[in-house]
Backbone as ProteinMPNN parsed JSONL, in Angstrom:
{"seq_chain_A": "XXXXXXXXXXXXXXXXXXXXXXXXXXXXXXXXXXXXXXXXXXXXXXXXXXXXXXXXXXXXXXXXX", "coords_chain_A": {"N_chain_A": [[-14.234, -33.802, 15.86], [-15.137, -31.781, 12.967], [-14.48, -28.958, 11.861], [-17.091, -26.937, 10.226], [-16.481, -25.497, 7.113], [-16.228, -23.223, 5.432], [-18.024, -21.032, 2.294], [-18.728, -20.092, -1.141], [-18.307, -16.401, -1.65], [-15.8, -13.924, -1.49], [-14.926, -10.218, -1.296], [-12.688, -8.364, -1.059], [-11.217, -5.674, -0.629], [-8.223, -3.507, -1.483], [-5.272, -1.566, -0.952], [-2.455, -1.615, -3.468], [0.164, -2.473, -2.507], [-0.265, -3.796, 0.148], [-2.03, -6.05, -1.153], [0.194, -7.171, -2.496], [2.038, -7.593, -0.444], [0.688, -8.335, 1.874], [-1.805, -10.571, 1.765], [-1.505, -11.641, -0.966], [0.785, -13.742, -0.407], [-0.66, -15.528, 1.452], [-2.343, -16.648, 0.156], [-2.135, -19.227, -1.416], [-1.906, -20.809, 1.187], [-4.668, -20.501, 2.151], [-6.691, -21.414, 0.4], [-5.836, -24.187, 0.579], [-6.627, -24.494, 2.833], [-9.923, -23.242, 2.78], [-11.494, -24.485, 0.011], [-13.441, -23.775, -0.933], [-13.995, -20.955, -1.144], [-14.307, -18.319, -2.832], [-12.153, -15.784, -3.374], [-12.141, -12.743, -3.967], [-10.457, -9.996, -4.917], [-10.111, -6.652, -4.845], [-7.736, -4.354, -6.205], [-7.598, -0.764, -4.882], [-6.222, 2.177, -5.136], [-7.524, 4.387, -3.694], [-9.765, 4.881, -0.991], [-12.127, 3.374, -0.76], [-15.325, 2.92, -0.145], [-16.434, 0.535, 2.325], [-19.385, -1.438, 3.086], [-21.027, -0.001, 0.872], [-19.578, -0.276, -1.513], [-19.972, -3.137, -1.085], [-17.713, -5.017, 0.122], [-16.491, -7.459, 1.53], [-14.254, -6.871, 3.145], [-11.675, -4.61, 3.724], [-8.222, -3.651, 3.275], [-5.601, -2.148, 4.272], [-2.267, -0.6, 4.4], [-0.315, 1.625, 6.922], [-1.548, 4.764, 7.715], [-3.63, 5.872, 7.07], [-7.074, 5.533, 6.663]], "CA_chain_A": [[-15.174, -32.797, 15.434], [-14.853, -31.125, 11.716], [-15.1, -27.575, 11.603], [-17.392, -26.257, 8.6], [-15.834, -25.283, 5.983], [-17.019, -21.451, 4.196], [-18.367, -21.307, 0.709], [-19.336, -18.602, -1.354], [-17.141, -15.538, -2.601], [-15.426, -12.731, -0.734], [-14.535, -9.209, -1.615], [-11.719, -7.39, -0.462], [-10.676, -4.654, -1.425], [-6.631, -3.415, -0.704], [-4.481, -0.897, -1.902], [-1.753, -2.655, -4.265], [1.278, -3.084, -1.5], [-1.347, -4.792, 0.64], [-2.551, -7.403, -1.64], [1.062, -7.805, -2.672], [2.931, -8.047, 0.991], [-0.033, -9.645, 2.849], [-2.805, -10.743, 1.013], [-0.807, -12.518, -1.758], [1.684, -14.784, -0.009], [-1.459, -16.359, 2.153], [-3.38, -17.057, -0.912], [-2.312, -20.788, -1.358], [-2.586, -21.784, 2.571], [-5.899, -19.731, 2.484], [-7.436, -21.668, -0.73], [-5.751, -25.198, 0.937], [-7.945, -24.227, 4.032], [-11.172, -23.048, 2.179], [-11.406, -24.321, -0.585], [-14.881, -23.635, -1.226], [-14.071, -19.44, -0.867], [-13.588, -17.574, -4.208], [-11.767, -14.542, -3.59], [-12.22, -11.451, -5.242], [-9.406, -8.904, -4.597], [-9.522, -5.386, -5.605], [-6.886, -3.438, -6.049], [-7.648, 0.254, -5.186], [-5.645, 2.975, -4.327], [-8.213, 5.098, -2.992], [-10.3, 4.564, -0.08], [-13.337, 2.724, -0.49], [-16.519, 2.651, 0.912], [-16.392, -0.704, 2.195], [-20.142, -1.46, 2.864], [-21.289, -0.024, -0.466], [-19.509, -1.205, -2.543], [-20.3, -4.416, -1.22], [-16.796, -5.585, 0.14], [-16.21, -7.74, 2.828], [-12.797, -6.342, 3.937], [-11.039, -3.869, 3.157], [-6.767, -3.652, 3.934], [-4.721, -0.923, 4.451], [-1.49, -0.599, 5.261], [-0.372, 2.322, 6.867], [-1.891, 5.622, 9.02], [-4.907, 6.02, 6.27], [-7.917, 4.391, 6.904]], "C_chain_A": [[-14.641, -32.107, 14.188], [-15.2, -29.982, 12.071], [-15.768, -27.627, 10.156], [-16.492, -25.754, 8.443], [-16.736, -23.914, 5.312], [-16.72, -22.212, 2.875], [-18.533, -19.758, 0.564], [-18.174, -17.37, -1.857], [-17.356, -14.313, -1.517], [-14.737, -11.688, -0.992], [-13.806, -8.686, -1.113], [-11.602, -6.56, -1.063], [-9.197, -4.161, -0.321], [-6.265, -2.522, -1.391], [-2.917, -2.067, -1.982], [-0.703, -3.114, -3.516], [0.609, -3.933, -0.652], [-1.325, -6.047, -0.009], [-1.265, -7.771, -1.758], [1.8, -8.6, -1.716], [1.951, -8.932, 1.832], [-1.062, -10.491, 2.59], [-1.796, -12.243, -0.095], [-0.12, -13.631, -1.153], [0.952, -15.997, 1.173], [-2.503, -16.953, 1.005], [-3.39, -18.892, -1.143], [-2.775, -21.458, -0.214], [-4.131, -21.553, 2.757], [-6.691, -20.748, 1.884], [-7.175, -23.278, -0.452], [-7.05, -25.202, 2.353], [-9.393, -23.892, 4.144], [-11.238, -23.028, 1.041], [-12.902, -24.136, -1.562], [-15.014, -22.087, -1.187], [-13.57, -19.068, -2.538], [-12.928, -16.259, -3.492], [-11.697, -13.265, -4.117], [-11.497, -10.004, -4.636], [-9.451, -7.517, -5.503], [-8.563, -4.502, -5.706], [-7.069, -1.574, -5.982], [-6.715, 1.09, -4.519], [-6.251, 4.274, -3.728], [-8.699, 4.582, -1.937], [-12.198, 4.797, -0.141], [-14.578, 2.919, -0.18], [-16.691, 1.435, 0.995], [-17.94, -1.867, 1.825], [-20.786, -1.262, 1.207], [-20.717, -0.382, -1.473], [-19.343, -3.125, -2.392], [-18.808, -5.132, -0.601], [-16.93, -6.22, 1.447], [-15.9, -7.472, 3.886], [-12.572, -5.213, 3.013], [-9.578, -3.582, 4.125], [-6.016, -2.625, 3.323], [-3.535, -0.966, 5.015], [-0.891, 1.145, 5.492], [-1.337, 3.051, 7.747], [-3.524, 5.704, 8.389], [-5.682, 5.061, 6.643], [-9.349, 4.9, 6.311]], "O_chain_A": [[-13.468, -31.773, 14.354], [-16.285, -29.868, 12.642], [-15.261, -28.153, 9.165], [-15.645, -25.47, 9.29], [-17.85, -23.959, 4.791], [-15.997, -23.116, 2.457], [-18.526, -18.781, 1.313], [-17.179, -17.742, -2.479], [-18.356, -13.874, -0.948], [-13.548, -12.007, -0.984], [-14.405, -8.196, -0.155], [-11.908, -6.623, -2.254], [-9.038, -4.299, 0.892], [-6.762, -2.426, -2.513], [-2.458, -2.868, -1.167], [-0.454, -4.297, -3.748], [1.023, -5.087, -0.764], [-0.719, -7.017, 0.445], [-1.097, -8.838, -1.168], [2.158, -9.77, -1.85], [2.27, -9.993, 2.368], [-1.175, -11.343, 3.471], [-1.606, -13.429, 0.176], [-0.612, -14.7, -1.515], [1.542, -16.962, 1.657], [-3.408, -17.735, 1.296], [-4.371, -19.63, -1.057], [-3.635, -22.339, -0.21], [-4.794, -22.332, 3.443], [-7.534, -21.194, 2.662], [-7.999, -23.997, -1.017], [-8.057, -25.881, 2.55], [-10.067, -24.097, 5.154], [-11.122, -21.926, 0.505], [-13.109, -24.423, -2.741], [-16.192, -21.73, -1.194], [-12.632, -19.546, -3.174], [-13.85, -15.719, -2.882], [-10.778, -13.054, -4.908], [-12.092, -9.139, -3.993], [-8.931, -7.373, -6.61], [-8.8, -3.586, -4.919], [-6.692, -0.985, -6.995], [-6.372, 0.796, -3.374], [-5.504, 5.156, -3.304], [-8.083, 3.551, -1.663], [-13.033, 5.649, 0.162], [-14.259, 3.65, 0.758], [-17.091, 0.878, -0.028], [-17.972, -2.72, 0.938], [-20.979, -2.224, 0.464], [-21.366, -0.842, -2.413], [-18.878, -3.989, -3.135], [-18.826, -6.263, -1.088], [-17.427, -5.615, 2.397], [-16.414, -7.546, 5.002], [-13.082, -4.951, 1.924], [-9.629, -3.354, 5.334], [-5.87, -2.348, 2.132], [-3.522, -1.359, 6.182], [-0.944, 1.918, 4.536], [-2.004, 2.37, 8.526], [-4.497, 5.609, 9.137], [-5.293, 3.93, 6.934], [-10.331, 4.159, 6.35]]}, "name": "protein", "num_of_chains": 1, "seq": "XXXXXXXXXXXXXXXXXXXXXXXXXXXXXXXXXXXXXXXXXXXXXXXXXXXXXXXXXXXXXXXXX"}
């Protein structure tokens, strides 16, 4: 049995230790495993509105949310 495979483009949004410590170092196995996903990483150091501005995800590390 094949699993589908995702397409299409996905928004995150992270503050910058995030994308760096967890985000970043899954990026190749991620993009070997879907490679039909664009990514689109934001870096903010505020906090978001995830919905409006349209993001998928949003990652936090830390008590803030």
């Amino acid at each position: 049995m094949v699993i589908g495979c995702a397409s299409g483009r996905v928004r995150i949004n992270a503050r910058e230790i995030a994308a760096k410590r967890l985000v970043a170092p899954r990026l190749g196995r991620f993009h070997l495993a879907q490679p039909d996903v664009v990514l689109e990483i934001v870096i903010d150091a505020g906090l978001s509105e995830i919905a409006g501005g349209r993001f998928g995800a949003g990652i936090r590390v830390g008590e803030r949310l």
